[in-house]
C-alpha positions as CSV (number, residue, x, y, z in Angstrom):
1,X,-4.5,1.6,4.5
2,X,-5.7,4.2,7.1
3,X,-1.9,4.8,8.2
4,X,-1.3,5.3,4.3
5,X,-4.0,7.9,4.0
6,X,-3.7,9.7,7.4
7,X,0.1,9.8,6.6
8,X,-0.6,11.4,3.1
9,X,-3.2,14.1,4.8
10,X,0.3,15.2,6.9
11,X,2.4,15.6,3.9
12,X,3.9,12.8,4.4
13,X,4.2,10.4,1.2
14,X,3.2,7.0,1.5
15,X,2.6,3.3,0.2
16,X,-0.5,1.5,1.2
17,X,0.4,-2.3,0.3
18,X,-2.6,-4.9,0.7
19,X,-3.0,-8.7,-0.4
20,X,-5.3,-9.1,-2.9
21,X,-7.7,-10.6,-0.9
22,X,-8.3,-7.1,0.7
23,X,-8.3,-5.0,-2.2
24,X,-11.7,-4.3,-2.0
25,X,-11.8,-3.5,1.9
26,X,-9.1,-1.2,0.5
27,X,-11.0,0.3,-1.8
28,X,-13.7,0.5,0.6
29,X,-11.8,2.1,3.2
30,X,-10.6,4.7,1.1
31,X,-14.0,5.6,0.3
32,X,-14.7,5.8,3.8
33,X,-12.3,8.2,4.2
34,X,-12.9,10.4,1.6
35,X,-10.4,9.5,-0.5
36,X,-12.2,7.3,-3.2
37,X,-9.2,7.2,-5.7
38,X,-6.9,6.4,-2.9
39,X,-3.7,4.1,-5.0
40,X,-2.5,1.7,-3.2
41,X,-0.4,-1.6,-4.6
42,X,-1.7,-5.2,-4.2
43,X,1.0,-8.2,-3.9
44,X,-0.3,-11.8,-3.4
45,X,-1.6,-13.4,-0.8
46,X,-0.9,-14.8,1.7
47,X,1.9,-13.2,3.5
48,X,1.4,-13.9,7.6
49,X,2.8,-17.6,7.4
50,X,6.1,-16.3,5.7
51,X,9.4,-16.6,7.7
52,X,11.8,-13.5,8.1
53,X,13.8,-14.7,4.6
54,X,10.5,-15.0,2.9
55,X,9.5,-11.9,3.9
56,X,12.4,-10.0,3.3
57,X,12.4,-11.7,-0.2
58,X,8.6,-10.2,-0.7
59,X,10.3,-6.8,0.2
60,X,13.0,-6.6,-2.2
61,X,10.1,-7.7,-4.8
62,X,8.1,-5.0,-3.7
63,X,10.8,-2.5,-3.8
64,X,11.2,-1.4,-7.0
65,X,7.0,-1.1,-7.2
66,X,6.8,1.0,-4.2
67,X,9.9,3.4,-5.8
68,X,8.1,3.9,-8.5
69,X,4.6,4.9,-7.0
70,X,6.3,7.0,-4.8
71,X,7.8,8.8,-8.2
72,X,4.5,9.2,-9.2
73,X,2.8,11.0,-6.7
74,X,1.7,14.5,-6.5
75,X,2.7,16.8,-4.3
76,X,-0.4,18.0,-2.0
């Protein structure tokens, strides 16, 4: 999340991509930051005991979600 937000405060576009356990300590960090209506996307959980195939299959899932945030966002 912080990489996402530090990386958007550069000009840099970016996807912040939690589990939905963490949602909240998303949303929470965002606030912490300053950035209380920080976006970010939320795919299941859990994701650390995937192997490389399962992982890359998560990826592809995301891929289209991530395109389209990134479509979304606002310049500055």
């Amino acid at each position: 999340m912080l990489d996402g937000i530090k990386l958007e405060r550069a000009g840099i576009p970016a996807v912040s991509i939690v589990t939905e356990p963490f949602s909240e300590t998303g949303r929470e960090m965002a606030a912490s930051w300053g950035v209380p209506d920080y976006a970010f996307l939320v795919t299941a959980h859990p994701i650390a005991n995937l192997g490389p195939a399962e992982l890359d299959a998560k990826a592809d899932e995301l891929c289209e979600a991530v395109v389209a945030f990134l479509s979304q966002a606002q310049p500055g």
